[in-house]
N, C-alpha and C positions, 0 to 999 in steps of 0.2 A: 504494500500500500504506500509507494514512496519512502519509506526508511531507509533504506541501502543508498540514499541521497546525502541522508545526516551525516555529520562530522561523529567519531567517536568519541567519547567523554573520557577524561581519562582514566574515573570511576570504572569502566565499563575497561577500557585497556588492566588495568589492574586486577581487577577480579578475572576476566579471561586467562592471564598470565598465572593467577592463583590455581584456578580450575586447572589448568594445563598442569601445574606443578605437584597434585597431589596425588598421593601415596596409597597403592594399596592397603583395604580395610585394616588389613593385620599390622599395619607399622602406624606408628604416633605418628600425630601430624602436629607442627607448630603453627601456633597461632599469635599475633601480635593483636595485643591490644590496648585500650587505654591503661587499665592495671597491669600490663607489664604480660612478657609473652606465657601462652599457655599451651601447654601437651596436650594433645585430647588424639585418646584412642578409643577403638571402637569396641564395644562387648558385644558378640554377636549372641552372644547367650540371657542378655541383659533383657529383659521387659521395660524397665523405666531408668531414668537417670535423674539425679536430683535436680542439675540445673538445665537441662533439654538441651535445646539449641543453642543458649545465652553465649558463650564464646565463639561461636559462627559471629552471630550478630555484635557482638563489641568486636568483634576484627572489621566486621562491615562497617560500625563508625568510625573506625579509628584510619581503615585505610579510604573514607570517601571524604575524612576531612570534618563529618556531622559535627564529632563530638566533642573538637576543639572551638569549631564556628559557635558552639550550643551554650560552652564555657564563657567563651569571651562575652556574649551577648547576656550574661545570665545578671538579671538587675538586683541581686541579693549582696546588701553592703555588709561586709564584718570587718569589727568596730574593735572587739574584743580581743586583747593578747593572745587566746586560747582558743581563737575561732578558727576551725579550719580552711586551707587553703579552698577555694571556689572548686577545685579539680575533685579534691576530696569530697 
């Protein structure tokens, strides 16, 4: 429907490049995110996982950019010695 027109994003070069890069079920895959990078392998025997997807999705903010643009814009002033950092 005209797409194959558009310029690529480079959200979209990225995550392609990622998809290309990943690993057979049985080996960990790294993950970069905003808290700092994560293992996640796969239990093929497993029914449920405590945190689901969540480390898919903070690599997707962390490599499209969201969750720093989200930070910066984020209107919450601390005042206090003991207030944590906005990222926190």
């Amino acid at each position: 429907m005209g797409e194959e027109g558009f310029e690529e994003k480079e959200v979209v070069k990225a995550i392609g490049s990622a998809v290309q890069e990943m690993v057979p079920a049985a080996e960990e895959m790294c993950l970069l995110t905003p808290g700092g990078r994560f293992h996640v392998r796969w239990d093929e025997n497993g029914s449920a996982t405590a945190l689901g997807q969540l480390a898919f999705f903070a690599e997707f903010l962390e490599v499209s950019g969201l969750f720093s643009r989200w930070v910066e814009g984020c209107p919450l002033p601390y005042t206090s010695p003991n207030a944590p950092a906005e990222v926190d």
